[in-house]
N, C-alpha and C positions, 0 to 999 in steps of 0.2 A: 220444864222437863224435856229432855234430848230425847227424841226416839229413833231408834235407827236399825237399819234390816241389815242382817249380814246371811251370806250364800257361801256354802261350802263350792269347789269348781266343779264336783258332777252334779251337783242340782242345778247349780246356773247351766251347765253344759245340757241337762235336761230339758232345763226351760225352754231355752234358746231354740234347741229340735222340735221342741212341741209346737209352739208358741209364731213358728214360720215355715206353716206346711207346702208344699211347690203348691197349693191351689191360689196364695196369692189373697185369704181369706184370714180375717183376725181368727185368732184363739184363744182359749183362756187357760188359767190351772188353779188350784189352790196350795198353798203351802204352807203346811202345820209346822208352828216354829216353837221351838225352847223360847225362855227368859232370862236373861238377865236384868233384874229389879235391882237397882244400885241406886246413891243418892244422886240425885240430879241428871241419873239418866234412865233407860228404859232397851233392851238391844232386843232384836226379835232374830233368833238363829233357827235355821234354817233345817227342818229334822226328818221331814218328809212331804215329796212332791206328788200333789194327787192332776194330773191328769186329765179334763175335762174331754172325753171323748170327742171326736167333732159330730159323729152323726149322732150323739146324743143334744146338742143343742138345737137349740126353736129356731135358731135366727145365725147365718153367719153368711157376711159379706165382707169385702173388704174396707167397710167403714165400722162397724156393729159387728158384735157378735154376744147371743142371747142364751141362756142354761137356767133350766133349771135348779134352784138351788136344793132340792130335795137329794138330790146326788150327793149331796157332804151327807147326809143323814146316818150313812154307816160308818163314818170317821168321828163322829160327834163321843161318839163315850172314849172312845181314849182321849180325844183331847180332853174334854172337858178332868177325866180325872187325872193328866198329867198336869193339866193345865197352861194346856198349848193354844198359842194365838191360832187366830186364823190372817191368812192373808191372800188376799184376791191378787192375782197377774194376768193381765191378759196383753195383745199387742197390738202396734200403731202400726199400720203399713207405713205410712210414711212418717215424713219428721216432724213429727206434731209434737211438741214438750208441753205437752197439756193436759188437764182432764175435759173432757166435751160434758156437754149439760146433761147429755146420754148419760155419759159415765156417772154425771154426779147424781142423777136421781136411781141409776142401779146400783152404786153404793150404798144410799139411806138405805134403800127395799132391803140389802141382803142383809148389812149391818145391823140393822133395827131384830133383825132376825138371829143371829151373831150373838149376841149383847144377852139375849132371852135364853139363848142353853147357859149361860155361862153365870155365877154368879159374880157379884164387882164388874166395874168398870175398870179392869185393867187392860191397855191396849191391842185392838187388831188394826191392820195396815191393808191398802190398795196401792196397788203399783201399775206402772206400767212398763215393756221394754219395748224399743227400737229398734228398726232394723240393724243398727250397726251395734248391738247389745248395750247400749244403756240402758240404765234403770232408774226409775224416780217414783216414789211413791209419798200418802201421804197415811197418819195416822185418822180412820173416820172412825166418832164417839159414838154411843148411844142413842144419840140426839141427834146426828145426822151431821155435825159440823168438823172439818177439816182443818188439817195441822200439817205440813209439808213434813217427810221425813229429815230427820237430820243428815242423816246421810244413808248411801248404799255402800257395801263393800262386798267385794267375793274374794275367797280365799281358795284361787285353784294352781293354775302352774303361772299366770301372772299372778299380780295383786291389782283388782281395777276397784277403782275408789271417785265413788261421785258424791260428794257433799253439795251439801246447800248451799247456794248461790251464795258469794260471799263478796263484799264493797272493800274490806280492809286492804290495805298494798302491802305490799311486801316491802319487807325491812332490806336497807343496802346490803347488809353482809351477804343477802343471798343472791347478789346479784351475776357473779362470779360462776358460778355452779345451775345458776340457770341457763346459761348460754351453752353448757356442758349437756347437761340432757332436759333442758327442755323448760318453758318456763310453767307449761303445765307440772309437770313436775315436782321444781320449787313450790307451786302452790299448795299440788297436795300434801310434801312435806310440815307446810307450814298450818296443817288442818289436823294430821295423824297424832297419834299419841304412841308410845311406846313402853315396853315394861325391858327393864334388862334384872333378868338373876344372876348373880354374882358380879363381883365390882372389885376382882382382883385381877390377875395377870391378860384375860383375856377381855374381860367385863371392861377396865377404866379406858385401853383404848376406845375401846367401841364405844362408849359413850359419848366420848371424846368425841368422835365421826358425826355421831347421829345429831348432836347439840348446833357442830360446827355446820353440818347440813342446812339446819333452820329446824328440825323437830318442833314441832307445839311446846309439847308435853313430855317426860320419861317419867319415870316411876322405878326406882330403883333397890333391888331389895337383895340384900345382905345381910344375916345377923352379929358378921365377926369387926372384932377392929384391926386397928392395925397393930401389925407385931415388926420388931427390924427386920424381920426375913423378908417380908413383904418392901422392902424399902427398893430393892432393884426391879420390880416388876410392875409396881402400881405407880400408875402415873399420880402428880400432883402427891404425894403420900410423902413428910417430911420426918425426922428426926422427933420433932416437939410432938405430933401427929403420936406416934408410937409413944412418947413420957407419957401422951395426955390417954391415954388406951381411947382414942379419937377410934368411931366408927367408920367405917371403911362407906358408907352413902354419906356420912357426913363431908367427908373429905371431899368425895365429887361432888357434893351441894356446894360445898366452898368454891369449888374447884369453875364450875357453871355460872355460878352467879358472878363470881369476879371478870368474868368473861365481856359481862355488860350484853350479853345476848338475849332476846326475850324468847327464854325455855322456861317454862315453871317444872318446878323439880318437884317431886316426892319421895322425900327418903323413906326408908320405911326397912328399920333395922331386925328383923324379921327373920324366922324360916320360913320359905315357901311352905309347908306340911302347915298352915294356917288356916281357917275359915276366910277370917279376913282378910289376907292378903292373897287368896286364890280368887276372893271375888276384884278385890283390888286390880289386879293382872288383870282378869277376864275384862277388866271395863277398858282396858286399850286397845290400839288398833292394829298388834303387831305386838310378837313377844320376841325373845332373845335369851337363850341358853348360855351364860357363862358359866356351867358349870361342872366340875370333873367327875361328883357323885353321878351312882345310877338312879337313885330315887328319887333328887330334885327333879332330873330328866326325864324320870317317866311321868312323874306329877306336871310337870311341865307339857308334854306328850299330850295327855290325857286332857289338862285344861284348855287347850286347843281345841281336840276335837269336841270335846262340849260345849265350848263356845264360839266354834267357828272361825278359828283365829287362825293367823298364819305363823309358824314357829323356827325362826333359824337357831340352830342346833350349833356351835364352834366347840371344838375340840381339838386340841394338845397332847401328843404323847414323844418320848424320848425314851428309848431303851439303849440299854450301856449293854457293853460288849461284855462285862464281868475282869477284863483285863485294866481298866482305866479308862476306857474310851466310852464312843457312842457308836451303837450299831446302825439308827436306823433316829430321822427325827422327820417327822410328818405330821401330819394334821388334817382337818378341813370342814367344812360347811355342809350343814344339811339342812335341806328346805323339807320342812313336812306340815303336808298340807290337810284338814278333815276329810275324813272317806280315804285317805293315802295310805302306804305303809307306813310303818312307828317305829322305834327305837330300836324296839322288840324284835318286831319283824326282820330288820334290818340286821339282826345280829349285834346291835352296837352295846347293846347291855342284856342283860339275864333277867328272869325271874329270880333267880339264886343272887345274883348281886342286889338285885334290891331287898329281898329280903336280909341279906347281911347288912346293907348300911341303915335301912330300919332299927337292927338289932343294936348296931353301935350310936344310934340318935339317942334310944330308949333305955339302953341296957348295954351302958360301955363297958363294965366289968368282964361281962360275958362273950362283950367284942375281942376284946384284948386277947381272948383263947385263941382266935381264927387266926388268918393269913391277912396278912397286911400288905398292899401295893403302894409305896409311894410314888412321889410325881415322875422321879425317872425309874421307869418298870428296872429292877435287878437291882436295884440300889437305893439308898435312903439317903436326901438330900435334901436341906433345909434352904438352900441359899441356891434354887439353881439359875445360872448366867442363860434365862428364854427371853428377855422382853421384846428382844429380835423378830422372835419366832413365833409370839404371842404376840405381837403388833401385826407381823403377816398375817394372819390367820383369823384374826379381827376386822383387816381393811378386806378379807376374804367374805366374811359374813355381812360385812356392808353391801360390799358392792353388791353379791347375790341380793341382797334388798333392794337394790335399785336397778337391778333388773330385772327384779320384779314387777316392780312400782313403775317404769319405765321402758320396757326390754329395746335391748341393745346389740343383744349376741346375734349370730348369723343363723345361729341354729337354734329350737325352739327352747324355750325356758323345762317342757317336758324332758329335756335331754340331759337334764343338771341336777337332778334331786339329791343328789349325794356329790359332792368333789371332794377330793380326798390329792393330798396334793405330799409326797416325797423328797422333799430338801436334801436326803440323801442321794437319792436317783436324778433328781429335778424333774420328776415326772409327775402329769397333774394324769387322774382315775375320776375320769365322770358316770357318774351313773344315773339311768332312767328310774320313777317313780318303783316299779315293782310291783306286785300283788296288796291289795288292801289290806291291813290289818284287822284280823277277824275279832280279835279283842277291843277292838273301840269303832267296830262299823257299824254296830247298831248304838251307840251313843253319842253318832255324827249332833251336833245341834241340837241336843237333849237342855241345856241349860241348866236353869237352876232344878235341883232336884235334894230329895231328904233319903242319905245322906247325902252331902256336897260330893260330887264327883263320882258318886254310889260308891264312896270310900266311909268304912266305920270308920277308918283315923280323922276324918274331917265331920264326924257326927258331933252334936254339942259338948257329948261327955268325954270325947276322945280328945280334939284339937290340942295342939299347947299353943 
C-alpha cells in the first residue's frame, strides 16, 4: 500500500511560519487530513492545520520539542466523524533527514493513543519539515511500527514534490530535457502521474508533451470517439480510426505505446460526472483540463480542491466577425490551486452554464430548446482549421507545468495564475491568484466524503 500526504500551498505556507519561529526552537502542529482510499494506494489531504501553541508545550529547544497531546482533545469528534487522519509535523533545525529515537518513542505514545479514538486501522502519518521546507514523513500503525511515506506533495504556486528515495535510472529519452531544466526535474517527472480530460483538439497535443517528457503514468479520460471532423485537430487520429468509431484514449493508447516509451497509459472511455473515474483522477499527481464544457471544468475545479491537487485549466476560443472573418482568436492556461480562486470566481464559467450543460448531459431534448454556442462563438463550424492554435495553447499549459514543477520565470509563479494570451493583438494578460473561492474553501482537503464531492449527481443512485 502507497501512502502519501499531499498540502494544499496555504497550509504548507502555514506550517512553514509556525513550525520556524525567529527563537531558533523546534515546533510542532497537527493536521487533520481527508482520504483518499483507492486500490493500492492511501493519499492523506491536507483539510486543517492545528497549530501547537509554543507556550503551551512542556519542552522546546532546539533539538526536542514536547506537548501535550490532550490539546487534539477538542478536534477529536469532528475527525473522528469525518474520518480524518491525523498527522503530527513538527521541525528539525538542522538537516537531519531523520527520525531521532526521541521522535520514534513520541510517535508510539501519541499514536497508540490515535489508533484508540478511532475505529479501524486506517492510516495516520508523522512528518517532519526542514529548514529549507522539505518534507518527509512516515505512516506510524497501532502497534507502533513505521512505513516511510510514499511521497509528499504541495499544491501551492510551485509544485514541490518529494517522493521516496528512488535507485531506478532514468531512461535515455529523457536525457535531453534534463539538461533543460534540470535533472531533478526529469526525476520527478519520471515519479508523477497525471490525469488529462479531454483527448481532442487541445487534450492529444498535451499528451503528446507530457509522455514525451518522461511522465510515469497519464490516465486519460474521454467518452467520445472519433468522428472525420475530428481528423484536422487530433493528433495520431486516422481515416480507419473514424470507419472503426475507434475511441478517441484508445487512439492515444495506440498512439503512446507505439512510441516505445515507458508511460503506462489508462484509458478510460468515460465521463468525468463518474464515481469512478473521479476517484480514478483524484489518485494522480496532477490533473489537466481539456475541456470546452462548463461542468467537466467545474467537476474538474472542485476535484482538486478535495483532493489537493493541482489543476491546469487550457482553453480555446475564436469569435468570427459575422462577415466571414475572425474577430478575435486567443486562449490560455490556468493554474488553480486548493484554497485558490475557481472557475467561478474567476468568471470563466457560470452557475447558469453549468446548470445548462447538466441539462443537455441528462435531458437533450429539452437542451435543444436553449441557445447553442459552437466552437467558433457567432458561427457553427464543424471542421474548424485551430490545430495551430490548439497546439499553442497546449505547449502553454505544459510549460506552466514545469514551471511549476521547476520554476524558471523571473518573476514568481504567484504572478501567473491565469495567462490569457491574443493571437489577435499578440499580447499575452497574466494575472495573480485573486481572492479564494468561497464555494470550495471550506472543502480544501475534505477527500473522500458520502456524497463524492458533496455532489448528489456523484451519490450511488445518481452516478452514470
Amino acid at each position: 500500500m502507497k501512502i502519501s500526504l499531499r498540502l494544499s500551498g496555504k497550509h504548507y505556507l502555514e506550517l512553514r511560519s509556525h513550525l520556524f519561529p525567529p527563537d531558533g526552537k523546534e515546533a510542532v502542529a497537527v493536521i487533520l487530513c481527508g482520504r483518499l482510499a483507492g486500490e493500492g494506494q492511501h493519499v492523506l489531504c491536507s483539510h486543517q492545520v492545528i497549530p501547537i501553541p509554543y507556550e503551551a508545550c512542556t519542552e522546546r529547544t532546539p533539538l526536542r520539542v514536547s506537548w501535550p497531546t490532550s490539546l487534539l482533545l477538542p478536534h477529536m469528534p469532528v475527525a473522528m466523524r469525518r474520518g480524518l487522519a491525523v498527522v503530527k509535523i513538527h521541525s528539525h533545525r538542522g538537516d537531519w533527514r531523520f527520525f531521532s529515537e526521541v521522535d520514534d518513542a513520541s510517535d508510539r505514545s501519541l499514536f497508540a493513543s490515535v489508533y484508540g479514538w478511532f475505529d479501524g486501522e486506517r492510516p495516520h502519518a508523522s512528518c517532519v519539515m526542514l529548514p529549507d521546507g522539505e518534507v518527509f514523513g512516515r505512516c506510524v500503525s497501532g502497534h507502533g511500527q513505521f512505513d516511510p511515506l510514499h511521497s509528499v506533495a504541495v499544491a501551492g504556486d510551485d509544485f514541490l514534490f518529494w517522493p521516496k528515495a528512488s535507485s531506478t535510472p532514468l531512461p535515455g529519452f529523457t536525457q535531453r530535457h534534463s539538461q533543460i531544466f534540470g535533472q531533478g526535474t526529469t526525476a520527478r517527472l519520471r515519479q508523477l502521474s497525471a490525469a488529462v480530460i479531454g483527448c481532442s483538439g487541445t487534450g492529444s497535443p498535451l499528451i503528446e508533451q507530457l509522455v514525451r517528457l518522461g511522465i510515469a503514468r497519464i490516465v486519460l479520460v474521454d467518452p467520445d470517439v472519433v468522428e472525420e471532423k475530428n481528423l484536422n485537430r487530433i493528433l495520431h487520429a486516422t481515416m480507419d480510426d473514424v470507419k472503426a468509431k475507434r475511441p478517441k484514449v484508445e487512439v492515444m493508447r495506440r498512439a503512446i505505446l507505439e512510441t516505445g516509451l515507458e508511460c503506462d497509459v489508462v484509458p478510460v472511455q468515460r465521463n468525468l460526472v463518474d464515481k469512478e473515474v473521479v476517484r480514478l483522477v483524484a489518485g494522480c499527481d496532477v490533473v489537466f483540463g481539456c475541456m470546452d464544457g462548463a461542468e467537466g471544468r467545474n467537476l474538474l475545479n472542485r476535484l482538486a480542491a478535495f483532493y489537493c491537487l493541482p489543476y491546469i485549466d487550457v482553453g480555446v476560443r475564436l469569435e468570427a466577425d459575422g462577415v466571414g472573418g475572425v474577430s478575435q482568436v486567443c486562449g490560455g492556461a490556468q493554474y488553480l490551486q486548493p484554497g485558490g480562486s475557481s472557475l467561478i470566481s474567476r468568471g470563466v464559467i457560470t452557475p447558469d452554464e453549468i446548470e445548462a450543460e447538466a441539462l443537455r448531459r441528462t435531458n437533450p431534448a429539452e437542451y435543444e430548446q436553449r441557445l447553442k454556442v459552437g466552437y467558433i462563438r457567432g458561427i457553427r463550424e464543424e471542421r474548424p482549421a485551430v490545430i495551430s492554435v490548439n497546439m499553442f495553447f497546449a505547449s502553454l499549459a505544459v510549460n506552466e507545468f514545469l514551471a511549476r514543477l521547476h520554476p524558471f520565470r523571473d518573476d514568481p509563479n504567484s504572478d501567473y495564475a491565469w495567462t490569457s494570451i491574443s493571437l489577435t493583438q499578440m499580447q499575452t494578460y497574466p494575472k495573480p491568484d485573486g481572492v479564494a473561492c468561497a464555494r470550495l474553501a471550506k472543502h480544501v482537503g475534505r477527500g473522500d466524503m458520502t456524497p463524492l464531492l458533496n455532489m448528489p449527481i456523484l451519490s450511488d443512485s445518481e452516478a452514470s
